[in-house]
MARDO-171046 format. One record per atom (N, C-alpha, C): residue in one letter; atom name; z, x, y. Coordinates in pm, 1 decimal. Atoms other than C-alpha are relative to their C-alpha. Example, Ala and Ser with C-alpha at 12.3 -4.5 7.8 and 13.67 -1.06 7.14 Angstrom:
<sites>
+---------+-------+----------+----------+----------+
: residuo : atomo :       zz :       xx :       yy :
+---------+-------+----------+----------+----------+
:       A :     N :      0.0 :     89.0 :   -119.0 :
:       A :    CA :    780.0 :   1230.0 :   -450.0 :
:       A :     C :      0.0 :     90.0 :    120.0 :
:       S :     N :     -6.0 :    -82.0 :   -119.0 :
:       S :    CA :    714.0 :   1367.0 :   -106.0 :
:       S :     C :     73.0 :    -77.0 :    109.0 :
+---------+-------+----------+----------+----------+
</sites>
This chain:
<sites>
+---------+-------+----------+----------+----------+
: residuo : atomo :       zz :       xx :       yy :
+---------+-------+----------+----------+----------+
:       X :     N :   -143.1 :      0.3 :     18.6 :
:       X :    CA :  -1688.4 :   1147.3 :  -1128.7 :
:       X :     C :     33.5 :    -84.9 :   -122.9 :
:       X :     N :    -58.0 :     89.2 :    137.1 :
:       X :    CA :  -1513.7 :    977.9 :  -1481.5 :
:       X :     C :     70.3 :    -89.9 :     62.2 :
:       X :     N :    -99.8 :    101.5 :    -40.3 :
:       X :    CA :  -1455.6 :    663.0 :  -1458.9 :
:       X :     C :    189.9 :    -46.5 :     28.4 :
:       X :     N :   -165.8 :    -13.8 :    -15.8 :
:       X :    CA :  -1066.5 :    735.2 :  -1532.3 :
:       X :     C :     78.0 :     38.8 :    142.4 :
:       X :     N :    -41.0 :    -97.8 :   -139.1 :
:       X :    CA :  -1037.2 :    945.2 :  -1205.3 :
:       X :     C :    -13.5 :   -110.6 :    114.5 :
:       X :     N :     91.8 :     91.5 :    -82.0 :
:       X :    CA :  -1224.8 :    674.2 :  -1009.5 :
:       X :     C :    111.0 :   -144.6 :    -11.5 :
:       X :     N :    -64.0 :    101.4 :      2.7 :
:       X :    CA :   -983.0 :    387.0 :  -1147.9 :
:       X :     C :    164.3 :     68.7 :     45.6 :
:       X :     N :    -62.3 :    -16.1 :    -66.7 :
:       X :    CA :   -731.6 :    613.4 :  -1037.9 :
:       X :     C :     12.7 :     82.5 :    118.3 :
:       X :     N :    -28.3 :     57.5 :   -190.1 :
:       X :    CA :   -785.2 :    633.3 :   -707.9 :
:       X :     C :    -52.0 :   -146.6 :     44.8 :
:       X :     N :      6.9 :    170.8 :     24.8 :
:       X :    CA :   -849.1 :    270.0 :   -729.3 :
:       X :     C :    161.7 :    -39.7 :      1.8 :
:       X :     N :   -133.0 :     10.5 :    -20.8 :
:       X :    CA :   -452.6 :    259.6 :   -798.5 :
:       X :     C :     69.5 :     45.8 :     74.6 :
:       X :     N :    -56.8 :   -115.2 :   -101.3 :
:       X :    CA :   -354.4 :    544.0 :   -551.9 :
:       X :     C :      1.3 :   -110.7 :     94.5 :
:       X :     N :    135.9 :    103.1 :   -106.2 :
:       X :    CA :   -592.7 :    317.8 :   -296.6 :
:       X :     C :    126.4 :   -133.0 :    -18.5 :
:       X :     N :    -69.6 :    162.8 :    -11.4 :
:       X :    CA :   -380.5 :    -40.3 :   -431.8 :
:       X :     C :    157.6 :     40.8 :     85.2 :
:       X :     N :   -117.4 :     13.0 :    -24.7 :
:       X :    CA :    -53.7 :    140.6 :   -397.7 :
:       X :     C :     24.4 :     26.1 :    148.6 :
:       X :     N :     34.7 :    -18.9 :   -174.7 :
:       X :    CA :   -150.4 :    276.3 :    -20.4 :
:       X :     C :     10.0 :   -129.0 :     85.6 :
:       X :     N :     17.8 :     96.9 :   -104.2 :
:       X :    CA :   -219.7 :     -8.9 :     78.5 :
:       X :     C :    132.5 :   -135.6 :    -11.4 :
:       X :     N :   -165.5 :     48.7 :     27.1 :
:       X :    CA :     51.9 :   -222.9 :    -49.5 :
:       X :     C :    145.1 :      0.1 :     37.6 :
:       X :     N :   -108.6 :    -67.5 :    -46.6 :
:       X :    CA :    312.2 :      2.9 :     71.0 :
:       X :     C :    -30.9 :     -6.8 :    142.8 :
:       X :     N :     72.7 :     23.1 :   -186.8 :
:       X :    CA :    118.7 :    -18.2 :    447.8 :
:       X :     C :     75.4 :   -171.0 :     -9.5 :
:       X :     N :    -29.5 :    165.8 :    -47.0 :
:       X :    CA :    171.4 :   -433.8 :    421.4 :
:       X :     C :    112.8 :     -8.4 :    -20.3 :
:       X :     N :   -110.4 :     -2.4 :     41.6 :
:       X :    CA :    489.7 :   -439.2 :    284.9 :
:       X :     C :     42.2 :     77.0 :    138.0 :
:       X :     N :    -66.5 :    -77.7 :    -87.5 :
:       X :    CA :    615.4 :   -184.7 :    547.1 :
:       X :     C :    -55.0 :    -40.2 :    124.6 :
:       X :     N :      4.9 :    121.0 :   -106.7 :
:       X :    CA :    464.3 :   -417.7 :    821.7 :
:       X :     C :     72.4 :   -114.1 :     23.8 :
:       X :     N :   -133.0 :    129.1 :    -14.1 :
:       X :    CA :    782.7 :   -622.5 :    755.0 :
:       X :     C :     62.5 :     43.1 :     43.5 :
:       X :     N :   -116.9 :    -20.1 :    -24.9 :
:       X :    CA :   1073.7 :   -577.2 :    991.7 :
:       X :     C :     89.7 :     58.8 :   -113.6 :
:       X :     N :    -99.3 :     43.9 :    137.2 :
:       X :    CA :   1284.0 :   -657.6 :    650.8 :
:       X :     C :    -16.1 :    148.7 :    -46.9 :
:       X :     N :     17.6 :    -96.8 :    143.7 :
:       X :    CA :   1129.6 :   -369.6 :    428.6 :
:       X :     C :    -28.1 :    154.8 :     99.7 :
:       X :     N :     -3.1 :   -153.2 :    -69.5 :
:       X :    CA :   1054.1 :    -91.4 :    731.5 :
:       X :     C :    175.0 :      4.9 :     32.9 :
:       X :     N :   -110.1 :    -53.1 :    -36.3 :
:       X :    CA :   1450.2 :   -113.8 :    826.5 :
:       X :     C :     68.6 :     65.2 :   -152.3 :
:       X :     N :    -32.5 :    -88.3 :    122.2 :
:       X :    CA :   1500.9 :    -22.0 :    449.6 :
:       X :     C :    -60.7 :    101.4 :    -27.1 :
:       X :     N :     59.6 :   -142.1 :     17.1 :
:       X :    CA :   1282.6 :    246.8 :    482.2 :
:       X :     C :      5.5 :     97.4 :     91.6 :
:       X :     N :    -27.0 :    -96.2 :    -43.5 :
:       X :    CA :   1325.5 :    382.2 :    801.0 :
:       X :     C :    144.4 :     -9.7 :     95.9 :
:       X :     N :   -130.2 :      3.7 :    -36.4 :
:       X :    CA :   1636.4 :    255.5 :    912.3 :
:       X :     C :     -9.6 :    -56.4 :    122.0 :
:       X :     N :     16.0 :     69.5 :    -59.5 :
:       X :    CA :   1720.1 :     63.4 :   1213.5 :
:       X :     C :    -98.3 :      1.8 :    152.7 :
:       X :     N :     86.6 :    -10.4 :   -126.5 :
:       X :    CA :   1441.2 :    195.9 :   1462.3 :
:       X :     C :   -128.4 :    -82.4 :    -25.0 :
:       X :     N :     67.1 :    114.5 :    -44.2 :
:       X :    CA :   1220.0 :    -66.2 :   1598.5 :
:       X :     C :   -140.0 :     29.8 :    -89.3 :
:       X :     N :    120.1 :    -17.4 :     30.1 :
:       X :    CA :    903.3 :   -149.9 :   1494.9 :
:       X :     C :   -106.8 :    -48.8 :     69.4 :
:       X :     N :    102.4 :     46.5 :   -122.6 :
:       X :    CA :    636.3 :   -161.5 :   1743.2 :
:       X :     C :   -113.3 :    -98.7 :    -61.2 :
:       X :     N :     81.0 :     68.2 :     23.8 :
:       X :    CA :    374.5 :   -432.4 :   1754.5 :
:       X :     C :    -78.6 :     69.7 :    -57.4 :
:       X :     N :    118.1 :    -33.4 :     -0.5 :
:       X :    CA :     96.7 :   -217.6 :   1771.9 :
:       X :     C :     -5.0 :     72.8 :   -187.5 :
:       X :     N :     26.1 :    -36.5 :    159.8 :
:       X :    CA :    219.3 :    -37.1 :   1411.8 :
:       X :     C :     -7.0 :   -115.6 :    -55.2 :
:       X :     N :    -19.8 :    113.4 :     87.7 :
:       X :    CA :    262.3 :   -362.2 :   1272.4 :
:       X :     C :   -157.6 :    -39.4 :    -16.7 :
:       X :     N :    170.5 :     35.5 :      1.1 :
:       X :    CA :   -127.2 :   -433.0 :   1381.3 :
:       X :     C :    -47.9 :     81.8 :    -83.8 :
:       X :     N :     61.7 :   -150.8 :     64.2 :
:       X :    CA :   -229.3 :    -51.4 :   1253.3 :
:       X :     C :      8.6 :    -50.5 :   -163.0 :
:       X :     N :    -76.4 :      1.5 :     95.8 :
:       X :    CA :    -51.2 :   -106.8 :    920.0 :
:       X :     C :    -13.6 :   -107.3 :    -65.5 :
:       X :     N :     70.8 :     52.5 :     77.7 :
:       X :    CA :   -200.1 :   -413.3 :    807.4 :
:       X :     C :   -147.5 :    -17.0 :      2.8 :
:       X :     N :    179.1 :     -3.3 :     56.5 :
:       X :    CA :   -562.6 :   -347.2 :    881.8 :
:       X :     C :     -4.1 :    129.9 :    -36.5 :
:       X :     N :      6.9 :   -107.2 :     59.1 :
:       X :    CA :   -500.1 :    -38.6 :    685.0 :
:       X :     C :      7.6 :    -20.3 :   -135.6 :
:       X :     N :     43.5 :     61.1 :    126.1 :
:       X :    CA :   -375.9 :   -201.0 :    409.9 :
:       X :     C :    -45.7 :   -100.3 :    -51.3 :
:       X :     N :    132.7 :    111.8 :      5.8 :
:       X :    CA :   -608.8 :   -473.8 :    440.7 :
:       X :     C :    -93.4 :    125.0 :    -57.4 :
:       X :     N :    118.7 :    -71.2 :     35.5 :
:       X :    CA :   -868.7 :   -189.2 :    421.5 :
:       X :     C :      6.1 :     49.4 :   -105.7 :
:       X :     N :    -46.8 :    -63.6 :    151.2 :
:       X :    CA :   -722.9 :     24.8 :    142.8 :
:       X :     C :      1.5 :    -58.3 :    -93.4 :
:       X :     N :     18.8 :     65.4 :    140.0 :
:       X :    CA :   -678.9 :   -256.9 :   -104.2 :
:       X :     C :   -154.1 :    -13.1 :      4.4 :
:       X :     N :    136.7 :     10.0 :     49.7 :
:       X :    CA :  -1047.7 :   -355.3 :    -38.0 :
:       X :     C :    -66.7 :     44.3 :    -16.7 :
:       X :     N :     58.7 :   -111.6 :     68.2 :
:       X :    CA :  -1156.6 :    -11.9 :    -64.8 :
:       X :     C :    -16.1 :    -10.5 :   -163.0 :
:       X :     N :    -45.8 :    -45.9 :     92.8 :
:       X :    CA :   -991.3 :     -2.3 :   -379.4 :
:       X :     C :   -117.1 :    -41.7 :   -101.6 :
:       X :     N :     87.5 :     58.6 :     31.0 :
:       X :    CA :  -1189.9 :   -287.8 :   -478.7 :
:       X :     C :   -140.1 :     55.7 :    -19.6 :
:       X :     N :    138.2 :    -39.1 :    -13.9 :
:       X :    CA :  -1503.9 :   -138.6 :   -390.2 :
:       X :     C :    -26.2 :     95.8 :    -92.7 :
:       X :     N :     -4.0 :    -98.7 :    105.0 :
:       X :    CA :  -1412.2 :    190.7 :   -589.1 :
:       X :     C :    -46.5 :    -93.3 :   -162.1 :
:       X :     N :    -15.7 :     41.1 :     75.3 :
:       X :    CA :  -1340.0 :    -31.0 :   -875.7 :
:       X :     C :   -136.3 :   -107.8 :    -72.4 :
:       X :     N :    145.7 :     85.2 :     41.3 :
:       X :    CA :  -1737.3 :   -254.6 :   -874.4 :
:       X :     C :    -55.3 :    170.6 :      5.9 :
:       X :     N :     88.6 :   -113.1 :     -8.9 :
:       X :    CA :  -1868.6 :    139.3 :   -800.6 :
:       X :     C :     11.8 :     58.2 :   -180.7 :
:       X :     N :    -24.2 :    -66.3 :    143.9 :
:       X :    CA :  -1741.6 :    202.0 :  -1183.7 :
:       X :     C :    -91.3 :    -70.2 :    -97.6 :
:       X :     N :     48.9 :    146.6 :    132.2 :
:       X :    CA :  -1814.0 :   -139.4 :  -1428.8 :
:       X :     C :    -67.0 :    -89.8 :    136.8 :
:       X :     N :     69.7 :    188.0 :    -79.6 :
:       X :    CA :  -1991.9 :   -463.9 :  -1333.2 :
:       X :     C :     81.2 :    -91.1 :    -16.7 :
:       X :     N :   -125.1 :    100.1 :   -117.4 :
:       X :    CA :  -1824.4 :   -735.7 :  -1125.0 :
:       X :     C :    109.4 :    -60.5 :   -102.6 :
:       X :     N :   -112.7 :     67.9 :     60.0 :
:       X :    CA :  -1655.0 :   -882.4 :  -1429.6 :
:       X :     C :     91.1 :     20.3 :    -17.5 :
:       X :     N :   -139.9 :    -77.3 :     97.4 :
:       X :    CA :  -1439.6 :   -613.5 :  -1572.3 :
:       X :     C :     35.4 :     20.7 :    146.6 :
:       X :     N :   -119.0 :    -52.4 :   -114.8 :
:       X :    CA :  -1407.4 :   -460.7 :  -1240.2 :
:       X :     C :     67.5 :   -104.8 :     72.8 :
:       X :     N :    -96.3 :     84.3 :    -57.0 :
:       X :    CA :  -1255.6 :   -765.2 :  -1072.8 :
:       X :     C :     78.7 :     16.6 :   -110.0 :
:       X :     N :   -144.5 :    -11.3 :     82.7 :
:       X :    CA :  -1040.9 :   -763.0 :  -1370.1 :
:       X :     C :     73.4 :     46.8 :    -45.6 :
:       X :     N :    -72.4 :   -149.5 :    -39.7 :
:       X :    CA :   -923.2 :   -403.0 :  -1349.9 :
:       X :     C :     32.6 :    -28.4 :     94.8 :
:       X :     N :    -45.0 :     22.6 :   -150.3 :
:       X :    CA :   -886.9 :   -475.3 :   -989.7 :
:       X :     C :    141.1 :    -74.8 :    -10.6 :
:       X :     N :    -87.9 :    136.9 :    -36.0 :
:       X :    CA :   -667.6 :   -776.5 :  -1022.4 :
:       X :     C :    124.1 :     57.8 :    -94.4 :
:       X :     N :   -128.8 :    -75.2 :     12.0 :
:       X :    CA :   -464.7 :   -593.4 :  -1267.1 :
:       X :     C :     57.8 :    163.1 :     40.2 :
:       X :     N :    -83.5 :   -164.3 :    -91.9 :
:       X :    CA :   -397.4 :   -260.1 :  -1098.1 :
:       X :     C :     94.3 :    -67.5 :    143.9 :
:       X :     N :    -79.7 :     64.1 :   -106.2 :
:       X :    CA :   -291.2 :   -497.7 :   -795.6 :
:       X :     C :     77.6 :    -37.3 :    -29.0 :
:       X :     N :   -149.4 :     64.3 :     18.3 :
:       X :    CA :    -62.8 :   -669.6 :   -981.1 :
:       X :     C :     82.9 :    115.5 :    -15.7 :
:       X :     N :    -35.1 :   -116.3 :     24.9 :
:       X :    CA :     63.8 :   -349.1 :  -1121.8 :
:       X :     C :     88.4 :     26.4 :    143.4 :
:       X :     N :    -68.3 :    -57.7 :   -133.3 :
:       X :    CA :     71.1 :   -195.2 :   -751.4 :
:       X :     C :    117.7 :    -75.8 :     67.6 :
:       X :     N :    -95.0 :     61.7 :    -91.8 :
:       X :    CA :    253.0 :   -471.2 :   -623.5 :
:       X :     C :    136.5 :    -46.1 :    -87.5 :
:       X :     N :   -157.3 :    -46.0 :     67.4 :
:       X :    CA :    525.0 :   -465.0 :   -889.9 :
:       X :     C :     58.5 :    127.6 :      0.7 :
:       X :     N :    -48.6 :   -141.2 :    -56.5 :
:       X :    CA :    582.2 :   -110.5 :   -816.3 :
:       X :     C :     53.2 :     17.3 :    105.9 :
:       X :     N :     -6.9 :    -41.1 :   -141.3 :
:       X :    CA :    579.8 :   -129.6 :   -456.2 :
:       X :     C :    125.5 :   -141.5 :      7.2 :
:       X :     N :   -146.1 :     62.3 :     -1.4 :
:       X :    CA :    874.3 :   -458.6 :   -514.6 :
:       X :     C :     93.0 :     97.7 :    -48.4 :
:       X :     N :   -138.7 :    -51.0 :     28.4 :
:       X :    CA :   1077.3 :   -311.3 :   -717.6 :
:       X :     C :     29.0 :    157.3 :     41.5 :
:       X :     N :    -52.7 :    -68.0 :    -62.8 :
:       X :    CA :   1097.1 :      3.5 :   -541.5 :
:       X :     C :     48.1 :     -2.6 :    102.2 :
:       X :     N :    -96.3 :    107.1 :   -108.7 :
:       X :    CA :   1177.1 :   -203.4 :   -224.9 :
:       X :     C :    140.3 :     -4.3 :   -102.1 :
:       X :     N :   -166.2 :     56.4 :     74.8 :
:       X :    CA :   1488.2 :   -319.2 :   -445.5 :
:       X :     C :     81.5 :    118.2 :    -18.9 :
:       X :     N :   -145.4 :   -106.4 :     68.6 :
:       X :    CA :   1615.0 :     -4.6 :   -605.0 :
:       X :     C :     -2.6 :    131.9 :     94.6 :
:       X :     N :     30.4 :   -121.3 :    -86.4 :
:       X :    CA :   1462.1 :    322.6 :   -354.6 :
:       X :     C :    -72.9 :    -41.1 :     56.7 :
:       X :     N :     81.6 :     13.9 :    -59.0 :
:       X :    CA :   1331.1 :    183.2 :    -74.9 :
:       X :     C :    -16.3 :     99.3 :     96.8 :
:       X :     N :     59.5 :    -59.7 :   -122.4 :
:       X :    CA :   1300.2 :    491.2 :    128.1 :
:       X :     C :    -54.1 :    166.3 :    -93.6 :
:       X :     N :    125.3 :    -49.0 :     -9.6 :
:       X :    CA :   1095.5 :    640.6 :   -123.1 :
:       X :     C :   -151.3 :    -41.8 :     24.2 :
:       X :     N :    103.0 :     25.4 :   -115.6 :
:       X :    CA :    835.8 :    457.7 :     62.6 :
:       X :     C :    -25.0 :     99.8 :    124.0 :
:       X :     N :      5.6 :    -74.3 :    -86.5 :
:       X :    CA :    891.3 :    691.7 :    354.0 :
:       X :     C :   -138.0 :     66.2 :     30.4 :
:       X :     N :     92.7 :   -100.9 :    -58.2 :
:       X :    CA :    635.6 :    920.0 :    323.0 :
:       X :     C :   -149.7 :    -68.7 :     10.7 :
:       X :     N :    132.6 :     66.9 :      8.5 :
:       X :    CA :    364.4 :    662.6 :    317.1 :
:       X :     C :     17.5 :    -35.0 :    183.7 :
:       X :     N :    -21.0 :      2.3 :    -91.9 :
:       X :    CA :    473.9 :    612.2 :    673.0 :
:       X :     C :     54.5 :    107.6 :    104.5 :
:       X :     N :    -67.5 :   -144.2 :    -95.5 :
:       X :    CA :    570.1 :   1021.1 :    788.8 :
:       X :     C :    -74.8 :    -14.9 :    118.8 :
:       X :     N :     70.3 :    -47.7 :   -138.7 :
:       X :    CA :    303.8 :    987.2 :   1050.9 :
:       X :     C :     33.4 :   -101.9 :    118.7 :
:       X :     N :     21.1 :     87.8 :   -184.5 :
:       X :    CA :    409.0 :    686.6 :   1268.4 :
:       X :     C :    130.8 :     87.0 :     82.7 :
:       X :     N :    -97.4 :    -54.7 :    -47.1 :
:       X :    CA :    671.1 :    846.8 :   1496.5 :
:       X :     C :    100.1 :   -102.0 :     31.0 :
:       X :     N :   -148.1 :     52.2 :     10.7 :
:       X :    CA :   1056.5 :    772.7 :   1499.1 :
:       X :     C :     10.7 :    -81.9 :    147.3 :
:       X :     N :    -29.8 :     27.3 :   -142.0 :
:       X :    CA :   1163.4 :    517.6 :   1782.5 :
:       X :     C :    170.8 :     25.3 :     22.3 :
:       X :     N :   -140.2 :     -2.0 :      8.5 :
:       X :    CA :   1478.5 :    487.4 :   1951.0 :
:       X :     C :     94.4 :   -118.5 :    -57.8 :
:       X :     N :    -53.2 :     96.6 :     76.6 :
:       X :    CA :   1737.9 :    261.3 :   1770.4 :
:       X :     C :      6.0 :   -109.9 :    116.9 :
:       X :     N :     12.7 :    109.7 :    -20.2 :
:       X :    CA :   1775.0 :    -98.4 :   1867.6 :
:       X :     C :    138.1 :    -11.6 :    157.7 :
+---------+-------+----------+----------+----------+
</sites>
């Protein structure tokens, strides 16, 4: 596979997972899915997902270059991801949504 393809799904991978932790906040899932609850158990799901996904990403990212560059591709695609995944919190936070179509809707509060 080219390395280009490989560093991006390395970013796909940061922003997945990013958007999983982030949306394990009360705060940032009622801006995304509006005021239905958020169960423990997603809140568990949803950060050892994007626990996993960023450190996938990682892994993608040593499977390309050696440890130097790729930690330092890594570290900036994360920053990257995670200025993406703020400021779309701020301005469209429920195009986040579809990173979350599969947990099912509860009833409101």
């Amino acid at each position: 596979m080219p390395d280009a393809l490989l560093y991006g799904v390395a970013l796909l991978a940061n922003l997945t997972g990013l958007a999983w932790l982030a949306l394990s906040m009360d705060v940032h899932w009622e801006q995304v899915r509006g005021p239905a609850p958020l169960a423990r158990g997603t809140v568990v799901l949803l950060r050892w997902l994007g626990s996993a996904v960023v450190a996938a990403s990682l892994a993608v990212c040593l499977s390309v270059d050696h440890g130097s560059m790729a930690s330092l591709v890594w570290f900036m695609v994360l920053a990257g991801s995670a200025l993406t995944i703020a400021f779309t919190l701020a301005w469209k936070p429920r195009l986040l949504a579809p990173w979350v179509a599969w947990v099912p809707a509860s009833a409101p509060r």
